[in-house]
Z-matrix of the N, CA and C atoms (Angstrom, degrees):
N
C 1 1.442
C 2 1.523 1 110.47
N 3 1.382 2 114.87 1 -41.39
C 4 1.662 3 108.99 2 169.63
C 5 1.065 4 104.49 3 -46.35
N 6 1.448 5 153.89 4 -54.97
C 7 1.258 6 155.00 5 -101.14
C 8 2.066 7 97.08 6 -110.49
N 9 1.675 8 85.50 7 -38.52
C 10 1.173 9 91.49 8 179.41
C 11 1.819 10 115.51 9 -78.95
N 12 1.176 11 121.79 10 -25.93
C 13 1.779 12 147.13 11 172.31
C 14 1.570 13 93.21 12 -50.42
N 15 1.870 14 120.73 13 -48.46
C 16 0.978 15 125.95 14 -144.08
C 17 1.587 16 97.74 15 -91.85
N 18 1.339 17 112.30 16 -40.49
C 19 1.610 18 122.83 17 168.49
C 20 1.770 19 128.88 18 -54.13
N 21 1.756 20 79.13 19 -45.88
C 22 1.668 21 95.39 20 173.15
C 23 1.656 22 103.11 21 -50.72
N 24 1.528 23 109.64 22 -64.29
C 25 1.578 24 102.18 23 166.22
C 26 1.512 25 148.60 24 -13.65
N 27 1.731 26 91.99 25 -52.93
C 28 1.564 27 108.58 26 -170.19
C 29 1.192 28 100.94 27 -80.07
N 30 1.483 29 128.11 28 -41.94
C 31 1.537 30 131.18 29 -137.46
C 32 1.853 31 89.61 30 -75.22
N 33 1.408 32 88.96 31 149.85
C 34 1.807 33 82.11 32 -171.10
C 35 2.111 34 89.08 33 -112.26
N 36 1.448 35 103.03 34 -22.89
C 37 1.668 36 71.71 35 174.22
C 38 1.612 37 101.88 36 -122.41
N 39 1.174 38 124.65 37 -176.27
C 40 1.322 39 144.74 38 167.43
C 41 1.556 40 124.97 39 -42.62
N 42 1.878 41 92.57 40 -49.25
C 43 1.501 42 96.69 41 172.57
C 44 1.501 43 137.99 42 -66.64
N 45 1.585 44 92.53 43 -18.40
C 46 1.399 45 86.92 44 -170.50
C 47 1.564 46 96.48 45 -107.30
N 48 1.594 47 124.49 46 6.81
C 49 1.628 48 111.30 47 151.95
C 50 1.353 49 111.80 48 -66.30
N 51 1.823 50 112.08 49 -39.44
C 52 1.444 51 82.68 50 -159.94
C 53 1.560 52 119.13 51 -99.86
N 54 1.462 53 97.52 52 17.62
C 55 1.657 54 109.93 53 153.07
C 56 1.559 55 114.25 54 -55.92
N 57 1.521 56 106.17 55 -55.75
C 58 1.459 57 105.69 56 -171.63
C 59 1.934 58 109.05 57 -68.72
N 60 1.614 59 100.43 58 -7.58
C 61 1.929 60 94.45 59 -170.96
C 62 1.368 61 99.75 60 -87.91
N 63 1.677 62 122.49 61 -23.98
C 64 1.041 63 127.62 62 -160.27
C 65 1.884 64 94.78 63 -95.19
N 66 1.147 65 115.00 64 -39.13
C 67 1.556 66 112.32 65 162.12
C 68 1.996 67 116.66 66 -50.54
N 69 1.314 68 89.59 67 -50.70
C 70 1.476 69 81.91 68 -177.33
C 71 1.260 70 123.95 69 -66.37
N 72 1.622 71 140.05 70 -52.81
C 73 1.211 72 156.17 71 -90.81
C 74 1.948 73 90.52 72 -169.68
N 75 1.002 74 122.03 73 -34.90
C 76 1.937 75 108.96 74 -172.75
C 77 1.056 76 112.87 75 -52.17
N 78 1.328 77 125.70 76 -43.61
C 79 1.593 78 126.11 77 176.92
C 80 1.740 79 94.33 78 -52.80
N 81 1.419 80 121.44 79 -85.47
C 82 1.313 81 120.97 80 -148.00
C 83 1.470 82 105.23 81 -48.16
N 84 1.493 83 125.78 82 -52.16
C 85 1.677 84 143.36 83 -179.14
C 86 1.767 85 90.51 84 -49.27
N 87 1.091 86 123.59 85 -52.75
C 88 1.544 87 113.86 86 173.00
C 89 1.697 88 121.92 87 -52.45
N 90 1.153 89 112.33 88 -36.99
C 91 1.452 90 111.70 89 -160.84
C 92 1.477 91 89.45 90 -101.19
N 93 1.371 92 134.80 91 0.55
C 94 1.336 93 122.39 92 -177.69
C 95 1.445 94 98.10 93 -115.80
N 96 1.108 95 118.90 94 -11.31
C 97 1.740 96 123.44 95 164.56
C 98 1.571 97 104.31 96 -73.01
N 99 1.398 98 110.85 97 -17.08
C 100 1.980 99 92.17 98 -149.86
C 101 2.223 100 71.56 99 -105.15
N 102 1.093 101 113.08 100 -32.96
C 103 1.105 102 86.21 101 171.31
C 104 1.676 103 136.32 102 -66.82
N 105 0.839 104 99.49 103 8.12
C 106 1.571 105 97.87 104 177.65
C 107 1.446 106 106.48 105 -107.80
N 108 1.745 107 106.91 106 -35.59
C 109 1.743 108 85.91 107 -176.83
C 110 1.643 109 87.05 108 -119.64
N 111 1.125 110 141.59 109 37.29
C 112 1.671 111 113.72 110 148.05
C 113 1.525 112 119.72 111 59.71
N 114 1.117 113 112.65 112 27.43
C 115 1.898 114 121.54 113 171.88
C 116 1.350 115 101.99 114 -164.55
N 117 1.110 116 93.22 115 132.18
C 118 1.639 117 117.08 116 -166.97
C 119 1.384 118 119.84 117 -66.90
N 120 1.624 119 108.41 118 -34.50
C 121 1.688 120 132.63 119 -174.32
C 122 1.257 121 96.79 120 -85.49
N 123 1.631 122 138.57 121 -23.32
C 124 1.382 123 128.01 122 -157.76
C 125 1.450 124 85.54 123 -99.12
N 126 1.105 125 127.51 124 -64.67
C 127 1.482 126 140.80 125 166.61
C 128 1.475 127 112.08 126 -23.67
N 129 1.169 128 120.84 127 -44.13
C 130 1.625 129 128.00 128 -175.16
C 131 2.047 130 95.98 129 -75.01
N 132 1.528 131 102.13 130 -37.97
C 133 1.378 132 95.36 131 -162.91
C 134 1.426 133 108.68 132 -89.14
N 135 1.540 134 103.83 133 -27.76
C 136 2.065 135 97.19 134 163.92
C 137 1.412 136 122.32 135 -68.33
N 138 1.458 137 99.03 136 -27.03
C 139 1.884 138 103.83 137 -176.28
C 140 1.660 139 101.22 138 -64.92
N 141 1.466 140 117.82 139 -19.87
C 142 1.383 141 116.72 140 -164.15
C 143 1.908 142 89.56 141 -85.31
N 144 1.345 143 113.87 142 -72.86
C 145 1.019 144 111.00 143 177.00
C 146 1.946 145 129.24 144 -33.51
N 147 1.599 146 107.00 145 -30.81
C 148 1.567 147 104.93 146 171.65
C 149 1.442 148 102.68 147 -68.69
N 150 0.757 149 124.04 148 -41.95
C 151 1.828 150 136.82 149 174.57
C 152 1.776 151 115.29 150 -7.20
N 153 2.125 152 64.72 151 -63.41
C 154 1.713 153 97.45 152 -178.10
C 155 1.249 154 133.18 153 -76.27
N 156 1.027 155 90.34 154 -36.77
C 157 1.735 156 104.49 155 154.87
C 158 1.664 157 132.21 156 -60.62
N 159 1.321 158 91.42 157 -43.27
C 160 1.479 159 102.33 158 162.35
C 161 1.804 160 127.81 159 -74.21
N 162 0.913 161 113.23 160 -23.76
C 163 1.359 162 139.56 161 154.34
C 164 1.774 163 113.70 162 -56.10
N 165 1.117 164 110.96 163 -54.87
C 166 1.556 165 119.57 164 -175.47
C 167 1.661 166 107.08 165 -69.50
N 168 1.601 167 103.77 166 -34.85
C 169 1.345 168 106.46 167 -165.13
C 170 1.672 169 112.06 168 -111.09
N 171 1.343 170 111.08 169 -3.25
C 172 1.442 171 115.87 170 146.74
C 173 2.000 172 121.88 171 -16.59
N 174 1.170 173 102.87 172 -37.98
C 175 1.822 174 90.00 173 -149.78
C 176 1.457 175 72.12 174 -85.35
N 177 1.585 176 127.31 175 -36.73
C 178 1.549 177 115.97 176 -175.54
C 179 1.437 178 137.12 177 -62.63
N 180 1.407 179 98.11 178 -17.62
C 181 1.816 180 102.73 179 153.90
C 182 0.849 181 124.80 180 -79.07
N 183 1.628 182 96.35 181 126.10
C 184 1.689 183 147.99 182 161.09
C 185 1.860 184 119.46 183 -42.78
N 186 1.518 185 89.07 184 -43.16
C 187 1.874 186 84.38 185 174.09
C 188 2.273 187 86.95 186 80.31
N 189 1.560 188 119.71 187 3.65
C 190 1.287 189 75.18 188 -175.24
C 191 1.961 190 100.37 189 -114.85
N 192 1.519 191 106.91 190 22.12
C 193 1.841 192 102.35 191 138.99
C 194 1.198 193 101.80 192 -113.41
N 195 1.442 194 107.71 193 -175.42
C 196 1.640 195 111.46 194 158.29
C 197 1.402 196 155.63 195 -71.12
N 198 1.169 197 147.36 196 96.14
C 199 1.043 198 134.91 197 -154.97
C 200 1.031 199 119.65 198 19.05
N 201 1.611 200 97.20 199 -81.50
C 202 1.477 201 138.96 200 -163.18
C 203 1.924 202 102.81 201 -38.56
N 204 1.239 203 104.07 202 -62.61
C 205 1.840 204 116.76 203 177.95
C 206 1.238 205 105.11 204 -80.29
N 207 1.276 206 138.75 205 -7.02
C 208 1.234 207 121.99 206 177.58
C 209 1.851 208 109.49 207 -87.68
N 210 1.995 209 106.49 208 -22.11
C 211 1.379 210 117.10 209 -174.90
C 212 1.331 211 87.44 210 -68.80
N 213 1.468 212 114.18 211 -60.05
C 214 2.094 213 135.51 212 -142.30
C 215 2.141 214 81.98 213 -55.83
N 216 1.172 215 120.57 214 -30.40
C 217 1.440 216 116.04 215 173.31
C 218 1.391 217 132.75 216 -65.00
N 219 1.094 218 85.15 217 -36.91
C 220 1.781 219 91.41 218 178.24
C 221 1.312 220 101.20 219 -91.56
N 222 1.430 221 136.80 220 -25.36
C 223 1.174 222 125.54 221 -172.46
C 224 1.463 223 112.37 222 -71.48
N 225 1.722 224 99.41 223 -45.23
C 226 1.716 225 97.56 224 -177.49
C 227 1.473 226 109.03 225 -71.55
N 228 1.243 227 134.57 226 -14.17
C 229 1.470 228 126.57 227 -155.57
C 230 2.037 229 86.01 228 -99.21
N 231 1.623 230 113.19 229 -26.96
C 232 1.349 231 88.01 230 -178.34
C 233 1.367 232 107.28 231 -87.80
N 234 1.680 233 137.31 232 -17.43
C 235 1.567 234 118.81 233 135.91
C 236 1.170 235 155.77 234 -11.13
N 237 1.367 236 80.67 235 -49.59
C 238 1.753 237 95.35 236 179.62
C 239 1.310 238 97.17 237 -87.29
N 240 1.234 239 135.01 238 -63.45
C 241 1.545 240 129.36 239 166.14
C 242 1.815 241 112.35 240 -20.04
N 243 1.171 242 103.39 241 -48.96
C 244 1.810 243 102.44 242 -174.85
C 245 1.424 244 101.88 243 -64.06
N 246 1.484 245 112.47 244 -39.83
C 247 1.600 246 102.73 245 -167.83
C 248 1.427 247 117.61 246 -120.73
N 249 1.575 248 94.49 247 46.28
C 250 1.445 249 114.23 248 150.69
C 251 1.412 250 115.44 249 -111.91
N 252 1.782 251 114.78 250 -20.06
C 253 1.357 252 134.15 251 171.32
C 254 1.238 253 121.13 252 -48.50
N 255 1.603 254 115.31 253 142.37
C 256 1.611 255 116.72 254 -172.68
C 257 1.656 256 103.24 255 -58.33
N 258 1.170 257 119.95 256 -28.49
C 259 1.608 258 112.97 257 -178.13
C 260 0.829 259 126.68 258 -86.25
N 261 1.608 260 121.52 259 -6.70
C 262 1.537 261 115.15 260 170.51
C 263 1.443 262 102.26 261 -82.54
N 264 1.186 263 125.66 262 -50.37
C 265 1.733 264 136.82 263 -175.50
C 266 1.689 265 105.15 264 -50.23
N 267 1.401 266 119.12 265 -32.75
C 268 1.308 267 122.38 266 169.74
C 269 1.558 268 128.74 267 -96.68
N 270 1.259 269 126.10 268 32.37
C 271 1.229 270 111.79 269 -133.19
C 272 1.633 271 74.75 270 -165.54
N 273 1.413 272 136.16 271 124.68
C 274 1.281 273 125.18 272 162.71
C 275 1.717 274 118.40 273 -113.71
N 276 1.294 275 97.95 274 140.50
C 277 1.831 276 84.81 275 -151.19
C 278 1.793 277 78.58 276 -115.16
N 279 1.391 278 117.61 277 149.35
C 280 1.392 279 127.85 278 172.45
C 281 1.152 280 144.01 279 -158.12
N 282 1.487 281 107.55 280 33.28
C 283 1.601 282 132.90 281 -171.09
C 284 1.128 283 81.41 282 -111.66
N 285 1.896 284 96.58 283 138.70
C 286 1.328 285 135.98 284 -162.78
C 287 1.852 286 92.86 285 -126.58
N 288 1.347 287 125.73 286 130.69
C 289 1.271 288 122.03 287 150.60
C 290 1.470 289 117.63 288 -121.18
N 291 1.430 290 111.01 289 133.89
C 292 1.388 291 118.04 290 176.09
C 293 1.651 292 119.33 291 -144.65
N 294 1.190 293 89.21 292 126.13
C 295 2.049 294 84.15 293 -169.87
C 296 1.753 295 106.12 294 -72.02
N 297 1.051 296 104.42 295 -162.97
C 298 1.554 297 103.28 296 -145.53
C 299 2.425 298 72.04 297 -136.37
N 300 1.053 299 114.94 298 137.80
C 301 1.343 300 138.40 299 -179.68
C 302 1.690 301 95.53 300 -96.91
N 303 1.510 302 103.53 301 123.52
C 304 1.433 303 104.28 302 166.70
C 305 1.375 304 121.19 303 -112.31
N 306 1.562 305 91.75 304 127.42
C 307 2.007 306 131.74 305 -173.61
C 308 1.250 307 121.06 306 -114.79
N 309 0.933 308 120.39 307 116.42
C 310 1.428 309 104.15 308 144.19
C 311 1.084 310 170.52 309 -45.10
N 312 1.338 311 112.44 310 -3.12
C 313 0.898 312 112.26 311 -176.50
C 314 2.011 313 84.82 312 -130.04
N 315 1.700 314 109.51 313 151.63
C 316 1.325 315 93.62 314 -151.70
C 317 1.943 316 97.39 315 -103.34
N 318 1.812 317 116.82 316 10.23
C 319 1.177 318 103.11 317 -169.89
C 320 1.863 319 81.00 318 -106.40
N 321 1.536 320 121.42 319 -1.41
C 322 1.273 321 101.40 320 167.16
C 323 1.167 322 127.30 321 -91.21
N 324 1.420 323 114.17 322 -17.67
C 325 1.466 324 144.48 323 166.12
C 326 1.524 325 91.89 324 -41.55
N 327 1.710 326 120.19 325 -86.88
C 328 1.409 327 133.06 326 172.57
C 329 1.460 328 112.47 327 -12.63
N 330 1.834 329 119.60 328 -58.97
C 331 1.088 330 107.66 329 -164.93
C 332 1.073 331 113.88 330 -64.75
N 333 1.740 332 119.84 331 -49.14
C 334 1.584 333 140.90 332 -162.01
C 335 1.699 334 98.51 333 -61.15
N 336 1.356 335 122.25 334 -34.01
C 337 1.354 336 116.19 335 -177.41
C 338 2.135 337 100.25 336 -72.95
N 339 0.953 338 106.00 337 -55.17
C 340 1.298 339 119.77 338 165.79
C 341 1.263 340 99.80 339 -5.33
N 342 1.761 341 101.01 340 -100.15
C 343 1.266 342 125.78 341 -177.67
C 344 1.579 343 129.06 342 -57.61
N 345 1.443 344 118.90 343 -3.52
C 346 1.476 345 123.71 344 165.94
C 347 1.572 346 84.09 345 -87.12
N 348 1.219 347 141.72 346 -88.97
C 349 1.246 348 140.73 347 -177.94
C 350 1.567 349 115.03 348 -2.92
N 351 1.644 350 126.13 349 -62.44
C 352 1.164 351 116.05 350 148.61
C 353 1.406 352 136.06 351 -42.73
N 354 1.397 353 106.93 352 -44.34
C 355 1.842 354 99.30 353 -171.66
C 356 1.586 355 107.20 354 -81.31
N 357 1.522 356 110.97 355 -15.43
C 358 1.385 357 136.14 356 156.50
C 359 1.864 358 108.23 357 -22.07
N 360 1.458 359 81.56 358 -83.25
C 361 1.585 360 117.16 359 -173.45
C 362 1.280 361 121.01 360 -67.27
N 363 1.417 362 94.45 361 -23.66
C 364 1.946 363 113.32 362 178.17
C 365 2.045 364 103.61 363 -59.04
N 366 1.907 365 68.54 364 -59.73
C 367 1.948 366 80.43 365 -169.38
C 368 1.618 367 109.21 366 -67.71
N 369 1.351 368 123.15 367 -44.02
C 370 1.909 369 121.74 368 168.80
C 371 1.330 370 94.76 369 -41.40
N 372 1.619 371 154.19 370 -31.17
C 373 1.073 372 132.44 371 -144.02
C 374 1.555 373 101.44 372 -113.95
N 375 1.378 374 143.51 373 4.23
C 376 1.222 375 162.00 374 -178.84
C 377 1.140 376 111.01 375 -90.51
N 378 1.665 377 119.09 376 125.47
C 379 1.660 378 107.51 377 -163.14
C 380 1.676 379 99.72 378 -67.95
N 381 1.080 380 89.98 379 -175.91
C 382 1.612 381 98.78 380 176.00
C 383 1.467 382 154.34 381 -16.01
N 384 1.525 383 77.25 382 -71.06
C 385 1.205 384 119.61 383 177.07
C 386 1.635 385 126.79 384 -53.95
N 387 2.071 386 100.09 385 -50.23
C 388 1.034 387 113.49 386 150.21
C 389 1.726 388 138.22 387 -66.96
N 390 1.391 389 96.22 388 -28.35
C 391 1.603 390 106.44 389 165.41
C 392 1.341 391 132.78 390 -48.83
N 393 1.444 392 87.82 391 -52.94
C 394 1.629 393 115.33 392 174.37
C 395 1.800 394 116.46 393 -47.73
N 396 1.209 395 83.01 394 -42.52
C 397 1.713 396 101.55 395 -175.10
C 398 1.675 397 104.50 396 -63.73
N 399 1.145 398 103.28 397 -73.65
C 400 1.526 399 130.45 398 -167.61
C 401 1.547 400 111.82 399 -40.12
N 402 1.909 401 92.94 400 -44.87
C 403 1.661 402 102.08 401 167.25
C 404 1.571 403 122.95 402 -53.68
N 405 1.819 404 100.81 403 -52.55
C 406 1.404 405 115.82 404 -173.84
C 407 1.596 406 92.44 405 -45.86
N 408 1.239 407 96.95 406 -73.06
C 409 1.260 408 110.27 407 -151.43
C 410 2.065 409 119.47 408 -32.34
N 411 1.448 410 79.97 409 -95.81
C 412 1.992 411 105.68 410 139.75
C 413 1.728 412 124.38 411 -0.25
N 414 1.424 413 83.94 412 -55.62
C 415 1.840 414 72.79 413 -143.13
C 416 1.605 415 88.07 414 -121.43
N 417 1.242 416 126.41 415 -25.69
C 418 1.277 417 125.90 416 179.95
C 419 1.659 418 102.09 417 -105.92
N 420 0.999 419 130.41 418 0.97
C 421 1.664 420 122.45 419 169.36
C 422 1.350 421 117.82 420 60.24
N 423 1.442 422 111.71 421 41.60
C 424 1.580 423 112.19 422 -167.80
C 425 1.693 424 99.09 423 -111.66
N 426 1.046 425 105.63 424 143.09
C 427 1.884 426 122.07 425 170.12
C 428 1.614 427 109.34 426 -53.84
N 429 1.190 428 101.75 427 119.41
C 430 1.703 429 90.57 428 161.86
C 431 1.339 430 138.35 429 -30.13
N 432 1.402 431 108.03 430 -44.39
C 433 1.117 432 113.96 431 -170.98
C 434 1.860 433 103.28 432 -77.54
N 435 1.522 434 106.24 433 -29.71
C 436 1.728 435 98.28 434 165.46
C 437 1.412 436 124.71 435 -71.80
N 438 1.116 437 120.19 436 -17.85
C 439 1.254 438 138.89 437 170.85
C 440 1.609 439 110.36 438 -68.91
N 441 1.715 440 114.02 439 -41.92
C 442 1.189 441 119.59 440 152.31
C 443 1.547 442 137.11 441 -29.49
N 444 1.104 443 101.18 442 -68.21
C 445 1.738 444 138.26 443 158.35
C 446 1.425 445 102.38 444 -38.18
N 447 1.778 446 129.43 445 -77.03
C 448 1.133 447 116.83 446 -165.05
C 449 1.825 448 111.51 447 -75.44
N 450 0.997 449 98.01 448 -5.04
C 451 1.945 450 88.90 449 -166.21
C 452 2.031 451 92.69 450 -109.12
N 453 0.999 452 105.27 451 -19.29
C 454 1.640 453 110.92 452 169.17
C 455 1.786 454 98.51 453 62.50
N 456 1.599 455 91.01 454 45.57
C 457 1.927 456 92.57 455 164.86
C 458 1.831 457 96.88 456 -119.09
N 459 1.339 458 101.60 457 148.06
C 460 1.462 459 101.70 458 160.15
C 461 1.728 460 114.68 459 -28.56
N 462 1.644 461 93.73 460 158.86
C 463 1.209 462 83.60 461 -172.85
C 464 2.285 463 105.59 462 -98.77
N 465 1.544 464 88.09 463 -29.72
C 466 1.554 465 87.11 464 141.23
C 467 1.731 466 140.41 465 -35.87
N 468 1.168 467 104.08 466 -53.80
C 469 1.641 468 116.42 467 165.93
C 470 1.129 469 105.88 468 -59.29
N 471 1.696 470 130.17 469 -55.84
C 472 1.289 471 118.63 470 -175.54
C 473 1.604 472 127.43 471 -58.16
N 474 1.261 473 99.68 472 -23.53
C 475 1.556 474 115.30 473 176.52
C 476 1.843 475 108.75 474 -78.01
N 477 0.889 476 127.94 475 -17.78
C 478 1.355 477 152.77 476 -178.29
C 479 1.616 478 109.28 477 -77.10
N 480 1.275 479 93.59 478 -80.90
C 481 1.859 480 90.66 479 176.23
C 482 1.358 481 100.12 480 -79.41
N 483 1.273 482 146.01 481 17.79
C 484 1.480 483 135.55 482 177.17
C 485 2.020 484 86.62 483 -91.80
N 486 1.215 485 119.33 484 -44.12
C 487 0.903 486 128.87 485 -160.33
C 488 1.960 487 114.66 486 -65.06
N 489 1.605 488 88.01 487 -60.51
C 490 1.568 489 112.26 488 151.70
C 491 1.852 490 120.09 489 -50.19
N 492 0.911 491 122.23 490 -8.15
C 493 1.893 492 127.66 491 -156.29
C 494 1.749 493 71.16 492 -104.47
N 495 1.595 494 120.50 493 -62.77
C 496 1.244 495 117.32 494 -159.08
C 497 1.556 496 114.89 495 -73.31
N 498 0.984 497 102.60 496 -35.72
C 499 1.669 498 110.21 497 156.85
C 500 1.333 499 128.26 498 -25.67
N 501 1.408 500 96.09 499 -62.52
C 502 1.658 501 121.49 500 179.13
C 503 1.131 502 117.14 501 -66.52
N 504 1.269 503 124.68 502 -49.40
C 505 1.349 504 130.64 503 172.67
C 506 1.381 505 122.90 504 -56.62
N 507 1.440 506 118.22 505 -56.29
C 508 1.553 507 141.63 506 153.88
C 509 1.683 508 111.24 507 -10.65
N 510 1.782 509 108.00 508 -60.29
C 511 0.856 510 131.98 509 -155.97
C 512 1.772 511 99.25 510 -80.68
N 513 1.424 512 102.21 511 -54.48
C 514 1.586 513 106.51 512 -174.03
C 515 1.618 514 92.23 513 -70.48
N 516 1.157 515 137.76 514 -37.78
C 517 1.757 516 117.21 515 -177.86
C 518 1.760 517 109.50 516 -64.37
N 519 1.139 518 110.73 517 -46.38
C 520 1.276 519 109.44 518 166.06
C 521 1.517 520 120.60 519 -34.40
N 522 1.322 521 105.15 520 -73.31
C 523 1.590 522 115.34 521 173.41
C 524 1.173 523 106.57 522 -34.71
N 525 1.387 524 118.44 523 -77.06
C 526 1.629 525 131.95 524 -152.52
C 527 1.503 526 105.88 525 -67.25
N 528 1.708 527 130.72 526 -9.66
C 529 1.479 528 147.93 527 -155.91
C 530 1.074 529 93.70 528 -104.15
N 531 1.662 530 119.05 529 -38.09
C 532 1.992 531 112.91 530 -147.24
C 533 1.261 532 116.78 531 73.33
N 534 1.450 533 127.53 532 -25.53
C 535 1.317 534 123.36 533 151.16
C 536 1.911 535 87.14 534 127.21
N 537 1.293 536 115.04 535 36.85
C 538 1.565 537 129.46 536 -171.43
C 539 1.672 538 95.52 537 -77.98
């Protein structure tokens, strides 16, 4: 992250920071877009639009969070904006992506795809709030308390539905397991 503090420095225009934000960060800003709305094409086309947003609002960073939480902000707040929108509420989105774990052996392969598919479907099925978390948490390797920062809930609360997210899940693997 210094390295990037140190770049932010050099770069003399805008475009070629947010080459390097869109180098660093598009993958993750993608997979944390598709988690909220569940279609891959809508997700591809908001991740484009945070871009732009981030682009517009470039000259207005301060430098005094980090990049990184200052993007994960605009991205979730223009989420939530999409799926407060008349077209998400009308509009049913239902493409699932899940990579495939490589095994050797190909009936364990079967199961492990199986069972990501469930915990898949477990976590798509968790309102938001908890999603949001589970992603941060999970899949992007971020601290609660940064997770705090970008979603602008207590960091108490976050510990709360982090707690509740695992609950839920617990509960639906159970169910969906038989208790195996």
């Amino acid at each position: 992250m210094e390295e990037f503090v140190l770049k932010w420095s050099q770069m003399k225009d805008d475009k070629s920071l947010l080459d390097e934000i869109m180098s660093l960060y598009g993958q993750d800003i993608l997979q944390l877009v598709y988690s909220y709305v569940k279609d891959a094409v809508v997700a591809e086309d908001l991740t484009q639009e945070i871009f732009i947003k981030c682009y517009k609002a470039l000259p207005t960073y301060n430098q005094q969070s980090n990049i990184r939480t200052w993007l994960w902000r605009i991205a979730i707040n223009h989420c939530k904006d999409y799926r407060k929108s008349w077209y998400f509420r009308n509009v049913s989105t239902a493409e699932e992506a899940q990579e495939w774990t490589s095994t050797d052996n190909v009936e364990e392969e079967v199961i492990q795809h199986d069972e990501d598919m469930q915990l898949a479907g477990a976590v798509m099925e968790l309102p938001i709030q908890y999603r949001e978390l589970i992603y941060l948490h999970y899949f992007q390797e971020m601290k609660l308390k940064e997770i705090s920062e970008i979603t602008g809930v207590k960091l108490g609360t976050v510990k709360t539905r982090m707690r509740q997210a695992k609950r839920r899940l617990k509960t639906y693997w159970e169910e969906s397991t038989d208790g195996r």
